[in-house]
MIMI-630575 format. One record per atom (N, C-alpha, C): x negated, y, z negated. Coordinates in steps of 0.001 Angstrom, whole numbers, plus 524288, in hexadecimal, padded with zeros to 5 digits. Layout:
N
XYZ/...
//
This chain:
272
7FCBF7FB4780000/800008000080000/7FCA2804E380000/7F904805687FC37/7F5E5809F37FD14/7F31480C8880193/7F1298055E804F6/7EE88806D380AB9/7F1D08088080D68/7F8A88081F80DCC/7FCA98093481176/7FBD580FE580E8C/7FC3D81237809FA/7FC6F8166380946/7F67081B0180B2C/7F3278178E80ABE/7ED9A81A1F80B88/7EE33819D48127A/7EFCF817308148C/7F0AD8175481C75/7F31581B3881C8B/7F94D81BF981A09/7FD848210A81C20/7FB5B8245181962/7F6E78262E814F2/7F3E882ADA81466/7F03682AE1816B7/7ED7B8284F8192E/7E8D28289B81DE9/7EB5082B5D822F5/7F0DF828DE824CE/7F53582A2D82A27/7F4DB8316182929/7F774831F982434/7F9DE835EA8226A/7F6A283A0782446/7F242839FC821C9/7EB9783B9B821C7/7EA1283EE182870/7EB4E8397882B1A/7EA4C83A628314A/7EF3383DFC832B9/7F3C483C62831CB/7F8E2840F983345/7F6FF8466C831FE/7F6248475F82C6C/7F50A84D0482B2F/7EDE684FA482EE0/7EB8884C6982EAD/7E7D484D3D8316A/7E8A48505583625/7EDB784D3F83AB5/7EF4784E3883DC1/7F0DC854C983FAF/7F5708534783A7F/7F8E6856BB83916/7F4A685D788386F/7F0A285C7E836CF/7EB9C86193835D0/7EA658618F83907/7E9E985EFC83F1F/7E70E8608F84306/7EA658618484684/7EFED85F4284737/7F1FF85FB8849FC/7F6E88625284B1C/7F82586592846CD/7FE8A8676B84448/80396862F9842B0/8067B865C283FE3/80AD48622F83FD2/80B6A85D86843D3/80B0885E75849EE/80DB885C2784C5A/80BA48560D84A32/806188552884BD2/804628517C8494A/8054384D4A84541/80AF084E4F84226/80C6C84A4483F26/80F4984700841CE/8100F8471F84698/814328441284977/80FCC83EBB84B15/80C6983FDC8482E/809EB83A6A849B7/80917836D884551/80A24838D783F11/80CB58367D83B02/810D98313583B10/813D78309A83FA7/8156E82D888402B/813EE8282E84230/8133C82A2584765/80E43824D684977/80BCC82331846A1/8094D82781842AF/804E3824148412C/8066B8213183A88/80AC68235F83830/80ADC82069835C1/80F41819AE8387E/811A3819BC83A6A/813A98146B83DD0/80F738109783F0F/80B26814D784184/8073080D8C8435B/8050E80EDD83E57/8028F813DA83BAE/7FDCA811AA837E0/7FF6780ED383403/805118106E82FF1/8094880DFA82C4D/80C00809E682D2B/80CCA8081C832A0/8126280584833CF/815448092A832CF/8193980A8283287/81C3880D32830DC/820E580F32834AD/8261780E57835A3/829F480F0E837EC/82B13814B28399F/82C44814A783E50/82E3081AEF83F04/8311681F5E83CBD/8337581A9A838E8/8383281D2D834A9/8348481E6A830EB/8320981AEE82F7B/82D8A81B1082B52/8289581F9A82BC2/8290581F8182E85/82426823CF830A7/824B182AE28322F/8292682A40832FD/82BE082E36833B6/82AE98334A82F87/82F2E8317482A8E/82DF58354B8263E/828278358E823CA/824548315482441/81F31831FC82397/81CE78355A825A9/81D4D8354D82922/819B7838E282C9C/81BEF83F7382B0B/8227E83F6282C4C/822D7844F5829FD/821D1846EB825A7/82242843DD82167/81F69845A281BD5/81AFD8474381D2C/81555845A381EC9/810E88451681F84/8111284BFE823D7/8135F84BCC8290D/8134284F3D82C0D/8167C8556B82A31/8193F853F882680/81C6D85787822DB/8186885B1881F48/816D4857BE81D80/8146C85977817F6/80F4285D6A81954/80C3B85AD281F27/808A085D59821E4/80B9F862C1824EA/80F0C8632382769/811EB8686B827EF/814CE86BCD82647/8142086A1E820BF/8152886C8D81AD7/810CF86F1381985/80BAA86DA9818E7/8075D86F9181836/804708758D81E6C/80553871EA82306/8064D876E9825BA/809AE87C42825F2/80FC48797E8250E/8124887E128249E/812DD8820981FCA/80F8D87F5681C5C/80E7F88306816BB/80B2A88772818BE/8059A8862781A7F/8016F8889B81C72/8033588B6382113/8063688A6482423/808FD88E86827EC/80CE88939882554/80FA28926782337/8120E8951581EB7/80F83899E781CB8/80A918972781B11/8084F89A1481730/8048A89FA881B81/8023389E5382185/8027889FC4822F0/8064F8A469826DD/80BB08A3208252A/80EBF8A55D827ED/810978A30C82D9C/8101F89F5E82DF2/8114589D4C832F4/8162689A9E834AB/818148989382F9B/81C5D8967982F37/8209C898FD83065/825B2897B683284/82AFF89AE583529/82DE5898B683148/82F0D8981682E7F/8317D8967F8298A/836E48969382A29/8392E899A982C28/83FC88993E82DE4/83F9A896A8831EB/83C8A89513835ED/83D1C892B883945/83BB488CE383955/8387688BEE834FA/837EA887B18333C/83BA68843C83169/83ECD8877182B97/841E2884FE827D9/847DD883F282C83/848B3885C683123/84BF2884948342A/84C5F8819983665/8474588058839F3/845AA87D0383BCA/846278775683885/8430D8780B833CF/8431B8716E83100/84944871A882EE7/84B4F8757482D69/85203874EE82BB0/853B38723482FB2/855E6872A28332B/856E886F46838DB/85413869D3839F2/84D46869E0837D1/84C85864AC83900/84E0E8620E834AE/84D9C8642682EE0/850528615F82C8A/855E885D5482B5E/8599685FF382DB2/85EC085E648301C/85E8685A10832F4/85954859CC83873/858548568883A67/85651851D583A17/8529A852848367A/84F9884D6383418/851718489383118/8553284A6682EB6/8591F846D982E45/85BCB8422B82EFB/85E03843D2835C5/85F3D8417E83AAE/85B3F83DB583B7B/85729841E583C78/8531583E2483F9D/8522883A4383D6B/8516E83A57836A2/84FF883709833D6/85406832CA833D3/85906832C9833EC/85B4682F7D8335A/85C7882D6383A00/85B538301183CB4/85BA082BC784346/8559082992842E9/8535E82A4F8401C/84D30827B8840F0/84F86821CB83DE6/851AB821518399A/8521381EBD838B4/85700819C783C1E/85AD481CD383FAD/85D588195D84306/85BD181613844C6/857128182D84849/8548D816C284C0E/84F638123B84B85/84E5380EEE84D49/84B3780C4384C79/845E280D7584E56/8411E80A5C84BF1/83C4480D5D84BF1/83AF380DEB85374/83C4A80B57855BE/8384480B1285B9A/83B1380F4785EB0/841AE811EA85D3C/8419E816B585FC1/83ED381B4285D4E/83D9C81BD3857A1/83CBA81F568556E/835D481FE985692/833DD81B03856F0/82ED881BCB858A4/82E6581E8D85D33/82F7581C1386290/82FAB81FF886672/83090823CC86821/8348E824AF86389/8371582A17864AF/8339082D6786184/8322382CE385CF0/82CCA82FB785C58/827FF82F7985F8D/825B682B64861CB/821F982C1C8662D/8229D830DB86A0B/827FA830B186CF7/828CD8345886FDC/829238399286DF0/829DF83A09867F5/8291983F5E863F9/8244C8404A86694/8203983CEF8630C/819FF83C7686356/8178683F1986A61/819E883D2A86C74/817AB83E028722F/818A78435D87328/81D1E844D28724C/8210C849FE87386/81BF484D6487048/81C8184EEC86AF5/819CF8517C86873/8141385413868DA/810BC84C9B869B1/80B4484CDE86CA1/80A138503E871D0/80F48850048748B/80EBE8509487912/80E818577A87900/810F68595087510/811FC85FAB87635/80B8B8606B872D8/80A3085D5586DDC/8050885F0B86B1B/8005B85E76870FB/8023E85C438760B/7FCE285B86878B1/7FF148611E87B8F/803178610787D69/804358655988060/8016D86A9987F4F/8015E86C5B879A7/801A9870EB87558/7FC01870C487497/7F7E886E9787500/7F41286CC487446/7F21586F44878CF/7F3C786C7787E70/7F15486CFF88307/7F1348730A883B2/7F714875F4882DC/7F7BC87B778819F/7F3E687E3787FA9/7F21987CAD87C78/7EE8A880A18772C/7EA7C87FF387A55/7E61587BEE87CB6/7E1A687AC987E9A/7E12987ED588459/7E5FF8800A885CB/7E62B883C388AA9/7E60288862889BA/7E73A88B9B8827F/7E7258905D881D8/7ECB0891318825E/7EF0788D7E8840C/7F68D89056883A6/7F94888F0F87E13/7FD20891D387CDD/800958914187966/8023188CCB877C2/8005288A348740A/804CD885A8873B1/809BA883B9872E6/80BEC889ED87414/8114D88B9387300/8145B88CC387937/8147F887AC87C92/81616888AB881D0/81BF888A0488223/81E9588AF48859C/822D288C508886D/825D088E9D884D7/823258943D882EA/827908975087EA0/82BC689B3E880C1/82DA5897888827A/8334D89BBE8862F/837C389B9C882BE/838EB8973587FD5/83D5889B3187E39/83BDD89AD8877E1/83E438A11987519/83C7E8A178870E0/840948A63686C39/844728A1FA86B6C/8487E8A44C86871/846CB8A60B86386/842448A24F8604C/840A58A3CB85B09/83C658A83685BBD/83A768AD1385AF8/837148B11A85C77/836E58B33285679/830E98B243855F7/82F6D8B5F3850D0/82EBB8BA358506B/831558BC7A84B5B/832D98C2FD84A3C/82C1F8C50184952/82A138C71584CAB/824BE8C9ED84B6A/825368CB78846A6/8282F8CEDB84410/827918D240840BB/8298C8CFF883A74/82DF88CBB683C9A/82E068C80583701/82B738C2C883676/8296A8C1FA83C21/825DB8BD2C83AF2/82A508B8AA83A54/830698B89583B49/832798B41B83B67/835DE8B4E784059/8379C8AEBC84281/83ADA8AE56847CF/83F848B04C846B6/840878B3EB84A40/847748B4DE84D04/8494F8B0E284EAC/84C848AE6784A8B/8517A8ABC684A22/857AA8AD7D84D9D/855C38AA6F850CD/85C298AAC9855FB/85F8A8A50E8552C/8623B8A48B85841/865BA8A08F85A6D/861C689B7F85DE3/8605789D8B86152/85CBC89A8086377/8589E89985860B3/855CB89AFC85E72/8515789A02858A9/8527F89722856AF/857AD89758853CE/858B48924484F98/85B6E88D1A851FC/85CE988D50857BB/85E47889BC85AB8/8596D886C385B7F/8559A888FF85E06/8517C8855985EAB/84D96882AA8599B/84EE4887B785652/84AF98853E8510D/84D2587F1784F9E/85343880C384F23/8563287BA184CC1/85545876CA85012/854CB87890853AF/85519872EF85708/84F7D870A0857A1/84BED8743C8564D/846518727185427/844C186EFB84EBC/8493C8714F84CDB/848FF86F1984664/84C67869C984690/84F5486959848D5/85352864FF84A89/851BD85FC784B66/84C408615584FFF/84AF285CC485258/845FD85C2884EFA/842C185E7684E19/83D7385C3484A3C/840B385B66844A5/8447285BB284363/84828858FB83F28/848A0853C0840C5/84BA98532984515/84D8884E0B8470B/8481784A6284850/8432E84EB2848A4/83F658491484C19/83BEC847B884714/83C1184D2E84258/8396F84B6F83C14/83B97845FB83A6B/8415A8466083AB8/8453D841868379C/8446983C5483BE7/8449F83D0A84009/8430D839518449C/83E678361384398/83A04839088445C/836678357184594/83192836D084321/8325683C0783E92/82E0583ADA83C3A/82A4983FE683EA6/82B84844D584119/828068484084453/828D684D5684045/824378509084046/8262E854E083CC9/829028592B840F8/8283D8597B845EA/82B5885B0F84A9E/8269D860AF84BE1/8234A86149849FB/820B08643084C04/81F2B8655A85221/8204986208854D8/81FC98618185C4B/824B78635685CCF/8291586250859E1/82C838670885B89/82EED86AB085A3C/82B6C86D2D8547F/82D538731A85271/828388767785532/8251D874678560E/8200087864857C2/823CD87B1885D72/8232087650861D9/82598878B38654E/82A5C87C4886642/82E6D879FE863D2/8324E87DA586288/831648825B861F3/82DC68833E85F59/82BD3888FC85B5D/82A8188B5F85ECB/827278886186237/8252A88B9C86772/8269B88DD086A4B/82C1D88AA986D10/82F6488ACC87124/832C1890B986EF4/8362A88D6B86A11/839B7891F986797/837CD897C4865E2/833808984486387/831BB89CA985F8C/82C268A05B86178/82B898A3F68619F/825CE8A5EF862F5/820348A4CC85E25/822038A19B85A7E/81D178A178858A4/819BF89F2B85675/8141389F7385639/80F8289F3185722/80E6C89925856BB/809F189565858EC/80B5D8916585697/808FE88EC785255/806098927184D45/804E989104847E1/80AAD89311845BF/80D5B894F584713/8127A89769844CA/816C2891BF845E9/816B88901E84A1B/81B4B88C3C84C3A/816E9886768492A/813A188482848F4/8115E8800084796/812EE88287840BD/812658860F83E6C/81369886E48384B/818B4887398373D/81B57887F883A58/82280888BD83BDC/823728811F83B56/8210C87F7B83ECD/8223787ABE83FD9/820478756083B56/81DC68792183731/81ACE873888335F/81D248754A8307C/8208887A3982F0D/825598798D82B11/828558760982D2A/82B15877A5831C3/82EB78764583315/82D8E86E3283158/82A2986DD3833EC/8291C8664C832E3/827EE863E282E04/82588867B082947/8260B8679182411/82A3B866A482250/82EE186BA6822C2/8336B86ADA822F9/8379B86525823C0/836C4864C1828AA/838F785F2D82A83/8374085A3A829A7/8338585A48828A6/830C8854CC8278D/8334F85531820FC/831F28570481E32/8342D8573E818F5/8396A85484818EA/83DEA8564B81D74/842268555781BAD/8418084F2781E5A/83FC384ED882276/83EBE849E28235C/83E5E8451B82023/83812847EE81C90/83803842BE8194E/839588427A81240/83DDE846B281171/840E28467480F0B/845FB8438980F05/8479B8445B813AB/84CA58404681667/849FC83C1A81577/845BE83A778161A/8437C8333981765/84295831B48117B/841028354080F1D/840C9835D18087D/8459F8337C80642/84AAB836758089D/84DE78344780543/8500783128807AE/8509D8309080B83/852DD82ADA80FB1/84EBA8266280D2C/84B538267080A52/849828225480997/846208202180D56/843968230081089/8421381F14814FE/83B01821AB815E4/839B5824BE8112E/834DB828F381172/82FD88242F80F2A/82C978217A810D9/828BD81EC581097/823F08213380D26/826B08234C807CD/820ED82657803F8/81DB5823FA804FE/81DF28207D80413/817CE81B498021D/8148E81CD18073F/8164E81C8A80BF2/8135781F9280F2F/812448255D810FB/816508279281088/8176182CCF811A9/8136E82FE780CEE/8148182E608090E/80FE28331A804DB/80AA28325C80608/8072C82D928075F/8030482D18806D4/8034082F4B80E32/8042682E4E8108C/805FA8310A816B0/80517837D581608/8084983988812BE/807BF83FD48129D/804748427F80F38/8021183F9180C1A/7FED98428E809D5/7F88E8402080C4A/7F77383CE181004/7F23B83C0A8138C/7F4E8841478183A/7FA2D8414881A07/7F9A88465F81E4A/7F69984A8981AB5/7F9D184C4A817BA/7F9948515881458/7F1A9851548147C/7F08584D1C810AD/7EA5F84CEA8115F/7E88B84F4E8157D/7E9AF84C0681A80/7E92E84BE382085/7E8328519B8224D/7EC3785446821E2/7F018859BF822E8/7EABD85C9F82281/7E93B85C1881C0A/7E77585E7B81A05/7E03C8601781961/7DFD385C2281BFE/7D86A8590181CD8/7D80B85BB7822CB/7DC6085A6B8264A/7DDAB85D1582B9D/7DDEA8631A82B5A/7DFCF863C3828DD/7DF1386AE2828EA/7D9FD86CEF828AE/7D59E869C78260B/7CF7E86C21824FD/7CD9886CAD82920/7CF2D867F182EE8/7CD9D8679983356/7CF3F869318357D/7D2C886C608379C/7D70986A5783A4A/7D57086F4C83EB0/7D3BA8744183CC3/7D0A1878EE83FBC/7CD79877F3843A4/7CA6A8733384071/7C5EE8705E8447F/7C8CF86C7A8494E/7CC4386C9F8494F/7CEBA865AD84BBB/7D1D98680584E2E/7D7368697284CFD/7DA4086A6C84F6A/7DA5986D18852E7/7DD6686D9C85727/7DE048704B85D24/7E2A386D2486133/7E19986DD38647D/7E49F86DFC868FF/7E2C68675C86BE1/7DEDF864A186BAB/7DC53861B986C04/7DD3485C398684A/7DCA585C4A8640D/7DFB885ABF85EA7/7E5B88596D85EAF/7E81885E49861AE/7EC7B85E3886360/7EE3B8581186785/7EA0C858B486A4C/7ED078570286EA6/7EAD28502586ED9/7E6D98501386C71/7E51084AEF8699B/7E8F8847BB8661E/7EB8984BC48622E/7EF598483985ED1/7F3ED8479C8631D/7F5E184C0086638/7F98884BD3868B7/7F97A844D186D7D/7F3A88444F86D52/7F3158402286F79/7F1F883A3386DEC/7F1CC83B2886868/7F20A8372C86409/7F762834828638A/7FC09839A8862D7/800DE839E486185/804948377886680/80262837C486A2A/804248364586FD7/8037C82F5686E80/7FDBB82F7786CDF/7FD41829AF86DAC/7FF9E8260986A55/800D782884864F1/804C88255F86166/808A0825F0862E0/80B2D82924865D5/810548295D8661E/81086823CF86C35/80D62823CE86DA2/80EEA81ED487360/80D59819D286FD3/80886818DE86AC7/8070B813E7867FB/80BE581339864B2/810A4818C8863EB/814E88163285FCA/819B6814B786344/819698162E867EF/81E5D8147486D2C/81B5F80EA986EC4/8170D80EF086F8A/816B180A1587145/818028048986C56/814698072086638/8159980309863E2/81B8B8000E86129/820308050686390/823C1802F486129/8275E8007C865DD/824F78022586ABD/827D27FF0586FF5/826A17F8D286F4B/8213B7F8C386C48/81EC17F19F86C6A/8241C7F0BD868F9/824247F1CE8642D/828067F1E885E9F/82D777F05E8608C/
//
């Protein structure tokens, strides 16, 4: 028992590692890896990973905060809505049996990777990694430093918060691949402002996530604590480096890591 606890704090360790070089998005590989490294069921793996990916964009979005970066009304809206959602998700995750839920996270995995290579390739050219900003209902007040709130603003926020609700309770993602973009598309700003917008926002949701699994009974402590406190370590050993390491390059390496678990977890549950 202890070696099963000393592996998912070794896993944990490598997630937060990640998680310091690579931003939030990076916990979406928490899952894969605890399934082959744990065994561990998609249902099972799920709220693990968000505890672990939670707790690490809890610690970012403090330090964003504290810098001022955080949109804080736009946040607590955002996870209000995914909260509602997570729910759902959580309880159709459980409908469903493991070999759709695997794939259907693979195709998460691919989707996600696929915009971190895109965003990557962006930055290495000197362009924005904030492409096709045409339409943009949320616009920050220069002078108060917070977004003008319209009709169309809170239409798109909600439906941002909706679905990284539904895909937290689903399958286990803190939804960061799709509040960053959103932020982009919808809002003019900056993107240390929308990535600190967005690790509340997944702090937020993951919480309610694996609170629901908490009391549904279905939350795997015995793995999950020794799991989040090797990220947290991880997170945290990663930040000393992370100046030196991280880039656009880094980027597109994990983005190509994340590609390859996501086809080793479609293929291994097609054998299954």
């Amino acid at each position: 028992m202890m070696e099963h606890e000393l592996l998912g704090a070794g896993l944990g360790a490598v997630i937060g590692l990640i998680l310091a070089l690579t931003g939030a998005g990076g916990g979406i590989l928490a899952v894969p890896l605890l399934v082959f490294g744990l065994g561990l069921s998609m249902v099972e793996a799920a709220p693990v990973g968000l505890l672990a990916v939670g707790l690490a964009a809890g610690v970012g979005a403090i330090l964003g905060w504290r810098q001022g970066l955080v949109r804080y009304r736009a946040a607590f809206f955002i996870a209000g809505l995914g909260w509602l959602a997570a729910p759902f998700g959580f309880w159709l995750a459980h409908q469903l049996p493991n070999a759709p839920l695997a794939l259907g996270f693979s195709a998460v995995l691919v989707y996600a990777c696929g915009r971190m290579l895109l965003r990557a390739r962006r930055e290495l050219r000197g362009e924005s990694p904030c492409a096709n900003r045409q339409i943009q209902p949320c616009v920050l007040n220069p002078q108060q430093g917070r977004l003008r709130w319209t009709l169309p603003c809170a239409r798109a926020l909600a439906f941002t918060g909706l679905l990284a609700g539904l895909l937290s309770g689903l399958s286990g993602v803190g939804g960061g691949f799709v509040i960053i973009p959103a932020l982009g598309r919808y809002t003019n700003l900056d993107m240390k402002s929308m990535v600190a917008t967005s690790l509340a926002v997944i702090a937020l949701v993951s919480s309610g996530s694996v609170l629901t699994a908490s009391f549904s009974g279905v939350m795997p402590w015995a793995v999950g604590a020794p799991f989040a406190v090797g990220a947290l370590a991880g997170l945290l050993a990663g930040r000393q480096i992370a100046h030196h390491l991280a880039g656009p390059r880094l980027q597109q390496g994990f983005a190509l890591v994340g590609i390859g678990a996501a086809v080793l977890l479609a293929f291994n549950t097609l054998l299954h």
